[in-house]
LOBAKOL-472412 format. One record per residue (C-alpha): x, y, z; residue number from 1. Coordinates in steps of 0.02 Angstrom, whole numbers. Layout:
LOBAKOL-472412
        x        y        z   pos
        X        Y        Z   NUM
...
***
This chain:
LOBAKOL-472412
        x        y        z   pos
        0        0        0     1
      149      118       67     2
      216       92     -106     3
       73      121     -212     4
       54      306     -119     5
      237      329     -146     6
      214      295     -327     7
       56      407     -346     8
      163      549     -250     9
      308      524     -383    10
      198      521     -547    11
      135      717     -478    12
      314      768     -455    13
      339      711     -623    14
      384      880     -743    15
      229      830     -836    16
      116      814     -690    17
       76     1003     -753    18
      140     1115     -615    19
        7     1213     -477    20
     -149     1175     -536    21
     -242     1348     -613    22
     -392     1290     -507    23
     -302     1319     -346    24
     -339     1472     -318    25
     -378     1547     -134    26
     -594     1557     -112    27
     -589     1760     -102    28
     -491     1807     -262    29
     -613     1689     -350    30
     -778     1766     -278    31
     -699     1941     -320    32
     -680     1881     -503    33
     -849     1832     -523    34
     -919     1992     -467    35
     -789     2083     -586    36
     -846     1980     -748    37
    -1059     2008     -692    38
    -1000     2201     -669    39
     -931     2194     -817    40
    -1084     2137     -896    41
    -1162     2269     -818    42
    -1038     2382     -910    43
    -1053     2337    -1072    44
    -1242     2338    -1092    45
    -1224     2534    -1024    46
    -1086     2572    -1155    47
    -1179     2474    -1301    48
    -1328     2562    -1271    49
    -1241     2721    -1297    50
    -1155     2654    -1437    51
    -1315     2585    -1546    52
    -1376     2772    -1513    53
    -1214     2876    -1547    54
    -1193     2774    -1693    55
    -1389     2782    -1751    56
    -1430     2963    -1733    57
    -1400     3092    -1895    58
    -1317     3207    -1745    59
    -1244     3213    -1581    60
    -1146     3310    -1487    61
     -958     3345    -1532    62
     -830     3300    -1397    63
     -708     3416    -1408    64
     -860     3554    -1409    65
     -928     3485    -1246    66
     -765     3443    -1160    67
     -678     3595    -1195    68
     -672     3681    -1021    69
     -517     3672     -866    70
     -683     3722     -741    71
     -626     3851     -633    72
     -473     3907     -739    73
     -542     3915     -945    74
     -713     3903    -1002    75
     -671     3862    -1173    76
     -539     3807    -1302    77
     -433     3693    -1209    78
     -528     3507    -1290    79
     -489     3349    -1180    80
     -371     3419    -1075    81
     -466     3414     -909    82
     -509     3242     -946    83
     -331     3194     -996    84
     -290     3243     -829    85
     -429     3148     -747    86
     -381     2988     -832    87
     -161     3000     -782    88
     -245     3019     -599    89
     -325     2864     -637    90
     -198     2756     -702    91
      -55     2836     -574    92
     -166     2779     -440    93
     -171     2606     -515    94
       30     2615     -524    95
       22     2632     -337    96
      -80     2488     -320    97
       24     2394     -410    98
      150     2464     -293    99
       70     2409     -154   100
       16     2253     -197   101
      210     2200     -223   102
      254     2269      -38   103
      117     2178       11   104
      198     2008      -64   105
      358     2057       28   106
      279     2078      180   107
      330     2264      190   108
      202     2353      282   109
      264     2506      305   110
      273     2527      105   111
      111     2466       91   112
       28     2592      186   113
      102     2724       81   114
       64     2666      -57   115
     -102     2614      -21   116
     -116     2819       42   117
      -79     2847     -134   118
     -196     2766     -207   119
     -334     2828      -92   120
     -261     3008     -131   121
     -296     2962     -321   122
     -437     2907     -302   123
     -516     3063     -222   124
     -417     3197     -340   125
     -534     3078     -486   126
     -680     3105     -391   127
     -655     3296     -369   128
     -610     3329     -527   129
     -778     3234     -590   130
     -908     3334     -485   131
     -793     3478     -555   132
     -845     3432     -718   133
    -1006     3382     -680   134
    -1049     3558     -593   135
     -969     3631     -747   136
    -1086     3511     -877   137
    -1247     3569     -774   138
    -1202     3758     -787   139
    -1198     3735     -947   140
    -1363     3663     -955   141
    -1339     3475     -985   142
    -1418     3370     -855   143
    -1532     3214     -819   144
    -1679     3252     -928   145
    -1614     3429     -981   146
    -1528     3525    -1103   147
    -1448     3681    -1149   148
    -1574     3804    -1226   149
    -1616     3790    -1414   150
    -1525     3970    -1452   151
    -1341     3893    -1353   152
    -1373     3718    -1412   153
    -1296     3707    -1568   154
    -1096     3783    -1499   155
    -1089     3592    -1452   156
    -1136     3496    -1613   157
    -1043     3516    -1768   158
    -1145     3567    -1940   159
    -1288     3462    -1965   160
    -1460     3413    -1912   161
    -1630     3505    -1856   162
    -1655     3596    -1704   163
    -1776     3461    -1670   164
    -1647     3317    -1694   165
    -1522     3397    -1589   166
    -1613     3435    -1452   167
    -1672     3259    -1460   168
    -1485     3173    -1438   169
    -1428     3305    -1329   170
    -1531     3232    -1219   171
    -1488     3054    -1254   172
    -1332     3116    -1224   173
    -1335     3210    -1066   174
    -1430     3033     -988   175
    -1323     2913    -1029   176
    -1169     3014     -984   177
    -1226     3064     -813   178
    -1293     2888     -797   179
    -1115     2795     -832   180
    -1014     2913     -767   181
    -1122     2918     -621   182
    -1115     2725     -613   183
     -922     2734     -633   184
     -897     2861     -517   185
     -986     2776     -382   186
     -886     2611     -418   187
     -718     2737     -393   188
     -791     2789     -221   189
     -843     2641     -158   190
     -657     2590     -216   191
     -579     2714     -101   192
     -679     2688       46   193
     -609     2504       34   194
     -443     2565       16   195
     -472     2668      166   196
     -521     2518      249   197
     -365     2413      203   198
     -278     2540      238   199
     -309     2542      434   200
     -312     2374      444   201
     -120     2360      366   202
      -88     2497      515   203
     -175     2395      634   204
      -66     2233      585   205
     -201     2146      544   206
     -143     2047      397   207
       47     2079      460   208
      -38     1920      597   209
     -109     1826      466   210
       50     1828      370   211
      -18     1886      204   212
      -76     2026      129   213
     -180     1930       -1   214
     -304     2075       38   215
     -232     2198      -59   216
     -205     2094     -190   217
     -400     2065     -198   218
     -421     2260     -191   219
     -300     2285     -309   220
     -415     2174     -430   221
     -557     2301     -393   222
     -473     2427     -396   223
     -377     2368     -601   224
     -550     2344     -667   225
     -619     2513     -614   226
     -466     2581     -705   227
     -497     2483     -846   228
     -671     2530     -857   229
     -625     2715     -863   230
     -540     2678    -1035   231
     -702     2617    -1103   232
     -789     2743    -1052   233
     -646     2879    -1093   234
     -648     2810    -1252   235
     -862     2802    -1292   236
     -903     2971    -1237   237
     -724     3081    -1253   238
     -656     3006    -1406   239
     -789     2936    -1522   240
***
């Protein structure tokens, strides 16, 4: 019998026994993927919807006419550049996840809380400089169920279409940008209170006792796909 197990235990040794299997993976990281692939879902059905219309409609508001503000410093002819600036935030605060997650795999907790400072840091310049923009969208008329009137309309559309048709997907629009956004935004926020979270928990030594900061890692994972999200949506409503 002895040698039977002994046998068995050599033959998964063996180089083609196939390594760690991909299936053994710890219970948490798994969950977290599974709600990251239905939120994605979620996702796409938003940015599909606004696709079929952009794409459908004779008209529709021009980007770089209705993103052309710095609110508070230029109310006009500086295209994109707010959001540009919105979207490094975004992607340096994923760097410092990364960040953290490594100092996490080290075991380096004082490194982790900095970085994981960082990223909560990011994460509420993005969220400051949205409600910027969204106080700046709103003075300007566009909002859930409202647009700019008829006579200041058509600064934002390039030549083309009725007065009826713009008004029309103006408001399409203003819904389903304030709706995803919205729904982004909140998926940022609820991201940094997490973060803010982990991140008294690291100072508390909490996972320093359990002797892994898989945590992080799982927060990282939430925190990537919110990030990658933003390029989606960056790219729908800013770029198209």
């Amino acid at each position: 019998m002895s040698t039977t197990v002994s046998q068995i235990d050599e033959v998964k040794t063996t180089p083609w026994s196939g390594g760690r299997s991909p299936f053994n993976v710890e219970y948490g990281k798994i969950m977290m993927w599974f709600f990251l692939l239905s939120d994605a879902f979620t996702f796409s059905s938003l940015l599909i919807s606004y696709g079929s219309l952009r794409f459908s409609a004779s008209v529709w508001p021009a980007a770089d006419k209705v993103f052309q503000s710095i609110p508070g410093l230029v109310d006009s002819g500086q295209p994109l550049v707010f959001v540009g600036i919105m979207t490094f935030i975004l992607i340096l605060s994923s760097v410092t996840m990364v960040l953290a997650v490594e100092a996490g795999h080290r075991n380096a907790k004082k490194e982790v809380v900095w970085w994981m400072i960082a990223t909560v840091i990011g994460g509420f310049m993005f969220l400051g400089c949205q409600a910027l923009e969204w106080s700046h969208l709103h003075h300007e008329g566009f909002w859930w169920g409202s647009t700019p009137a008829l006579e200041e309309l058509g600064k934002f559309f390039n030549a083309g279409g009725t007065e009826a048709a713009r008004h029309m997907t103006a408001q399409e629009f203003a819904n389903l940008f304030f709706t995803i956004t919205g729904f982004h935004g909140f998926h940022v926020f609820t991201g940094v209170i997490i973060n803010v979270i982990i991140t008294v928990n690291v100072l508390l030594g909490t996972y320093e006792k359990r002797g892994s900061y898989l945590m992080i890692e799982k927060v990282g994972l939430y925190w990537h796909f919110v990030d990658l999200v933003w390029v989606f949506v960056f790219t729908f409503f800013y770029l198209v």
